[in-house]
N, C-alpha and C positions, 0 to 999 in steps of 0.2 A: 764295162761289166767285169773286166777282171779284177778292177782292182777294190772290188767292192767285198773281197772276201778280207784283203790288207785291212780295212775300214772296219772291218768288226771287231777281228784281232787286235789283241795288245802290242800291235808292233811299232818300234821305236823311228817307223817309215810314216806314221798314221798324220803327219802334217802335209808332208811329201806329196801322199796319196789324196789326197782334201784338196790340196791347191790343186791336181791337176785334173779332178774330179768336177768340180767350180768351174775351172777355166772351161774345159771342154762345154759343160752346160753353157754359161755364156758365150759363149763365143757359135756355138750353135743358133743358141738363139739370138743372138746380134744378127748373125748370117741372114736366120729366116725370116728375120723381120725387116730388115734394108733390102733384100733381093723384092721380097712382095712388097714394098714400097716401090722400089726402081721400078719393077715388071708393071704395077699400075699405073705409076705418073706416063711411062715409054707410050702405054698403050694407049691412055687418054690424051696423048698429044701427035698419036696418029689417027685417032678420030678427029681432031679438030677439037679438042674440049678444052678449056681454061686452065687445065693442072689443077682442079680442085678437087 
């Protein structure tokens, strides 16, 4: 959130700010989507279920 005021402004930082703007989104959602993948497969193979 802060660097979202750099992103509007004309500042000579505004790639800077983009890449790690990007990165952060990604990399969150990388996180939240392999964790709820792990968390489901873990738990359907302690039910006994196929991993599907």
């Amino acid at each position: 959130m802060g660097l979202i005021p750099l992103v509007l402004s004309d500042a000579p930082s505004f790639p800077l700010c983009m890449a790690i703007i990007l990165g952060l989104l990604s990399a969150t959602l990388i996180v939240l989507l392999v964790v709820s993948e792990l968390c489901l497969q873990l738990r359907s193979e302690q039910l006994g279920g196929t991993g599907d």
